[in-house]
C-alpha positions in Angstrom: -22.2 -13.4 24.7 -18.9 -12.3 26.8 -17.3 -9.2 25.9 -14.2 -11.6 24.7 -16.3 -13.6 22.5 -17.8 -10.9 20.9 -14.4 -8.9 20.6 -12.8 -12.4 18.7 -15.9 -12.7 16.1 -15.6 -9.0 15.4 -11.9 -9.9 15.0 -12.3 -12.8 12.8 -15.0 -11.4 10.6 -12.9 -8.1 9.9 -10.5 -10.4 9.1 -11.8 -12.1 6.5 -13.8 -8.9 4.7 -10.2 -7.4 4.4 -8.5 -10.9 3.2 -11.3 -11.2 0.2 -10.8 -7.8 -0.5 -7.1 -7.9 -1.1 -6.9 -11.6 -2.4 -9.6 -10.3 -5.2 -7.7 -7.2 -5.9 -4.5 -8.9 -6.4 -5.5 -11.8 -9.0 -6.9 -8.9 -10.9 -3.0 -7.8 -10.8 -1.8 -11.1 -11.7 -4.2 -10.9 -15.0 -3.9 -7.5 -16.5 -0.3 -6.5 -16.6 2.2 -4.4 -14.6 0.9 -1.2 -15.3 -2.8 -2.1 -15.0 -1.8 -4.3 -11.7 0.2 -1.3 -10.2 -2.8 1.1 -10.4 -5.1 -2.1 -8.8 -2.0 -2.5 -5.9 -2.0 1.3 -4.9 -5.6 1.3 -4.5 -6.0 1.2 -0.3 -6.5 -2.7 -0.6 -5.6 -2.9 2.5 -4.8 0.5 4.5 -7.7 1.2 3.5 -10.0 -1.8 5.5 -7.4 -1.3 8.1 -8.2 2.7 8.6 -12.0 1.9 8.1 -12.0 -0.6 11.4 -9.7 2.0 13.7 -12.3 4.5 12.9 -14.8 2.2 14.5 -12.7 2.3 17.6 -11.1 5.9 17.5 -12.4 8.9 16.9 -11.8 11.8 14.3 -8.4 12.8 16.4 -7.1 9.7 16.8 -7.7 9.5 12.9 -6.0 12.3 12.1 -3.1 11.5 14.1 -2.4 8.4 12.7 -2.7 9.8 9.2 0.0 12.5 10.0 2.3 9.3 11.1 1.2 7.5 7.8 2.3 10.0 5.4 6.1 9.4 5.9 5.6 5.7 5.7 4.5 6.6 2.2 7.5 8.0 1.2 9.5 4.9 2.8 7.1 2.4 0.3 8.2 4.2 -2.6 11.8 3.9 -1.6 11.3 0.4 -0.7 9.4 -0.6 -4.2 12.9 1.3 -5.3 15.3 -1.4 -3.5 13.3 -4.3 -4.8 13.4 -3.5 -8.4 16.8 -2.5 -8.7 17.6 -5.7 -6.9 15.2 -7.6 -8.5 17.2 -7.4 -11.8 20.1 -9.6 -11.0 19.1 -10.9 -7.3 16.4 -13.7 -6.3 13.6 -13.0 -3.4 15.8 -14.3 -0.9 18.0 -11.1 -1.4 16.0 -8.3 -2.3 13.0 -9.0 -0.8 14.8 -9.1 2.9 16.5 -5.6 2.0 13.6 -4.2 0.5 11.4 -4.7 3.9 14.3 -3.7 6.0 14.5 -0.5 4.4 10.5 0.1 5.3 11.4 -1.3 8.9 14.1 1.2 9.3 11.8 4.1 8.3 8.9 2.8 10.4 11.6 3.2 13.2 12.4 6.5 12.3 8.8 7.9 12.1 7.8 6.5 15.9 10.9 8.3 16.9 9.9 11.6 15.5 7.1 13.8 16.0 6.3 14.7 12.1 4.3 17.8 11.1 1.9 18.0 8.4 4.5 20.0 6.0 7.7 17.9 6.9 5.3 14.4 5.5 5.1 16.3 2.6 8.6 17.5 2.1 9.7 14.0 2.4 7.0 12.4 0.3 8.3 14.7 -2.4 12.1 14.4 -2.0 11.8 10.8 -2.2 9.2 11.1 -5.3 12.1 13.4 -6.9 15.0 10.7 -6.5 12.8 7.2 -7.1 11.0 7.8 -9.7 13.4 8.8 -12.3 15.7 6.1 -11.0 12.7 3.1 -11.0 11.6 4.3 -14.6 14.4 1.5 -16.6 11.9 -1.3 -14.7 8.5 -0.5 -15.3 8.3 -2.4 -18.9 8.4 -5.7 -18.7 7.2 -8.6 -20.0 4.1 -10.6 -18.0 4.6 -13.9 -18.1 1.4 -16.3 -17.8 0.4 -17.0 -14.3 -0.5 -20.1 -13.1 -1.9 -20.7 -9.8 -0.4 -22.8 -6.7 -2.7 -23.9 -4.2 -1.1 -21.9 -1.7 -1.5 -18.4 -3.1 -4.8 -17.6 -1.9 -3.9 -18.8 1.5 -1.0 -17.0 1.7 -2.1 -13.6 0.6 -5.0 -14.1 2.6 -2.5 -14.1 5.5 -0.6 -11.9 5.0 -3.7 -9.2 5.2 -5.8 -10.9 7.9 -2.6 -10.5 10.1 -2.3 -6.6 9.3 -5.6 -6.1 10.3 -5.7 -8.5 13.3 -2.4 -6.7 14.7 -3.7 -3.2 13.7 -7.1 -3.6 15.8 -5.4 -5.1 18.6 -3.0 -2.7 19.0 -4.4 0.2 18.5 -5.6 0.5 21.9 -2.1 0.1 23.1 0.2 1.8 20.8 -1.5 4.7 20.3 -2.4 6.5 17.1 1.0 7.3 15.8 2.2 3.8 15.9 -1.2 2.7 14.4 -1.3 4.9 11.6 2.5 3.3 10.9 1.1 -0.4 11.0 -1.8 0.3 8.7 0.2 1.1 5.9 2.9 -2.0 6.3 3.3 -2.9 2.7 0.9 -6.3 2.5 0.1 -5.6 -0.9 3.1 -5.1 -2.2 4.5 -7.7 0.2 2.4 -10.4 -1.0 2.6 -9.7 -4.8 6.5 -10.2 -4.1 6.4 -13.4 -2.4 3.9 -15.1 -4.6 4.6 -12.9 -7.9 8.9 -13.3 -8.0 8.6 -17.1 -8.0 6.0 -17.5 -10.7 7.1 -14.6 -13.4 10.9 -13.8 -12.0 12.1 -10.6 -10.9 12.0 -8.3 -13.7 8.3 -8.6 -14.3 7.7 -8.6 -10.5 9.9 -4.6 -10.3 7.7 -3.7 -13.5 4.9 -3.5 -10.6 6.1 -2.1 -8.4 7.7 0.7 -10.3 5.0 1.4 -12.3 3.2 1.4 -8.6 5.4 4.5 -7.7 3.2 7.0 -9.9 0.1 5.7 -8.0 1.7 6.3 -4.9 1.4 9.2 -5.3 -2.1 9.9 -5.6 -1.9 7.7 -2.2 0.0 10.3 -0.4 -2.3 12.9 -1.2 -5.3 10.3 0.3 -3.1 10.6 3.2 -3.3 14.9 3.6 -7.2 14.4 2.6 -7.6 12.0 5.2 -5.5 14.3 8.0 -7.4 17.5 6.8 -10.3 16.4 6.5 -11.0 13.9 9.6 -11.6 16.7 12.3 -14.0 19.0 10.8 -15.7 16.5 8.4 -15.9 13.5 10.8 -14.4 10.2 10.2 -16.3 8.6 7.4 -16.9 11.6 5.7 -12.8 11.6 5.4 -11.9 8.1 4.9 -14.4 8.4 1.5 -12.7 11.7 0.3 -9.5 9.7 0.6 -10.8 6.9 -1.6 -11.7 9.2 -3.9 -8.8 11.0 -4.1 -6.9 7.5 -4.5 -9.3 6.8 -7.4 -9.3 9.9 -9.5 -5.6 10.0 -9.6 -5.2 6.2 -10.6 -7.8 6.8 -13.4 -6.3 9.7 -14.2 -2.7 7.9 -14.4 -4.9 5.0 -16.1 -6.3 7.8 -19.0 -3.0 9.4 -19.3 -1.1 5.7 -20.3 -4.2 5.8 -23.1 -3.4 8.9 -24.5 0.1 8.5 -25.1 -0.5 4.4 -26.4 -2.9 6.7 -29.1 -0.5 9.4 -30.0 2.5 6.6 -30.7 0.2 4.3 -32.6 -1.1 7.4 -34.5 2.4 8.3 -35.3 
C-alpha cells in the first residue's frame, strides 16, 4: 500500500471515530437540557480527538506548544458563547451566529500574532471569565423545547467535526504547533449545536447552552495548563489523560454543585 493510500485511510478513519464521538455527545445535549447539555458540550468532544491524533504525529514539545497557543483561544470561546447569547435574544442565526465566529476568528488572529507565555493564557482566561460570566448569567435558564430530528443533523454535525480533524492533521505538518494548537480548539461543538440547535428550539434556549457552557469552560482551561505542564516530563498520553480528567472532575463537580442547591431550595 503507497504511503498516500495509507496516509488517506488513516485520514478517513480518524475522521469518522471523532464524528461518532461528537454526533453522540451532542444528541445527548439535545435530550437532557441546557445545563446538563452544557457540561456534555465542554467535555473535549472534539479538541480532545483532535489533540489525541497530533500526538500521534508530534511529540511531547510540539504538544506542549500547541497547548500554550490553545489556552487563549479558550478565553476567546467564552467571549464568543457571550456574543451569541446576548444576540441570540432578539436576533436570528443569520446575525449572531456570523458575529459570534467572527469574534473567535479575530482572536485566533491575535494569538498567531503573539508569542503567549504560560502566565499571560492565564491572565486572559481569567479577565474574560471575570467580565462574561456575570454578564451571560440572565441566559442560562431557559426553557428546552422538544427536539425533533431532521435528516440532515447527523450529517451536518458529522461535518462539521470530520473537517476539524481532517484540517488539523493535515496541517499540522505545515503550520506548526502554535497554529495547530489554535485549530484544534475551533468551536465545532458549539458551532454545530448553533446551526442545528437555533432553528429547532429558537435562540433563547440555544444561549441557555452555551452560557451555562461558560462554567465548564472553565474546568477546560485548566485541561489546557495540565496538558502544557504536564506533556514534557510526563510524556504525551500520560498528559492528554490528566487533561480529561481534569475536564471531568470539574464538570461533575459543577454537575454536584447544581444538585445541592436544586436540594437546598426544594427543602426550603
Amino acid at each position: 500500500m503507497s504511503p498516500e493510500l495509507t496516509f488517506l485511510l488513516t485520514l478517513a478513519l480518524r475522521m469518522a471515530i471523532t464524528a461518532a464521538f461528537v454526533v453522540s455527545a451532542s444528541v445527548i445535549t439535545e435530550k437532557s437540557g441546557p445545563v446538563i447539555g452544557a457540561l456534555v458540550a465542554t467535555l473535549p468532544i472534539s479538541a480532545g480527538p483532535s489533540y489525541v491524533f497530533l500526538a500521534l504525529d508530534h511529540d511531547a514539545a510540539f504538544i506542549a506548544e500547541g497547548a500554550l497557543a490553545s489556552l487563549p483561544i479558550n478565553g476567546a470561546t467564552i467571549v464568543m458563547g457571550l456574543v451569541f447569547a446576548t444576540l441570540a435574544q432578539r436576533h436570528g442565526v443569520h446575525v449572531n451566529f456570523p458575529a459570534a465566529i467572527a469574534v473567535w476568528f479575530a482572536a485566533a488572529a491575535l494569538v498567531t500574532a503573539v508569542q503567549w507565555s504560560l502566565t499571560a493564557g492565564i491572565l486572559f482566561n481569567a479577565g474574560v471569565m471575570a467580565a462574561c460570566l456575570p454578564l451571560a448569567q440572565r441566559f442560562r435558564v431557559a426553557k428546552m423545547p422538544l427536539v425533533t430530528s431532521r435528516w440532515y443533523d447527523i450529517p451536518l454535525r458529522a461535518a462539521l467535526v470530520a473537517t476539524l480533524v481532517a484540517i488539523v492533521v493535515t496541517l499540522s505538518n505545515i503550520v506548526g504547533p502554535r497554529v495547530s494548537g489554535v485549530i484544534a480548539l475551533f468551536p465545532a461543538v458549539f458551532t454545530s449545536l448553533i446551526l442545528i440547535l437555533t432553528p429547532r428550539i429558537g435562540g433563547a434556549a440555544t444561549a441557555a447552552v452555551l452560557a451555562n457552557g461558560q462554567w465548564g469552560l472553565i474546568g477546560f482551561g485548566l485541561a489546557i495548563v495540565v496538558l502544557h505542564l504536564a506533556a514534557q516530563p510526563l510524556g504525551r498520553a500520560a498528559a492528554l489523560s490528566l487533561a480529561l480528567a481534569t475536564c471531568v472532575i470539574w464538570n461533575l463537580g459543577l454537575w454536584l454543585y447544581g444538585r445541592q442547591r436544586i436540594a437546598a431550595r426544594r427543602a426550603n
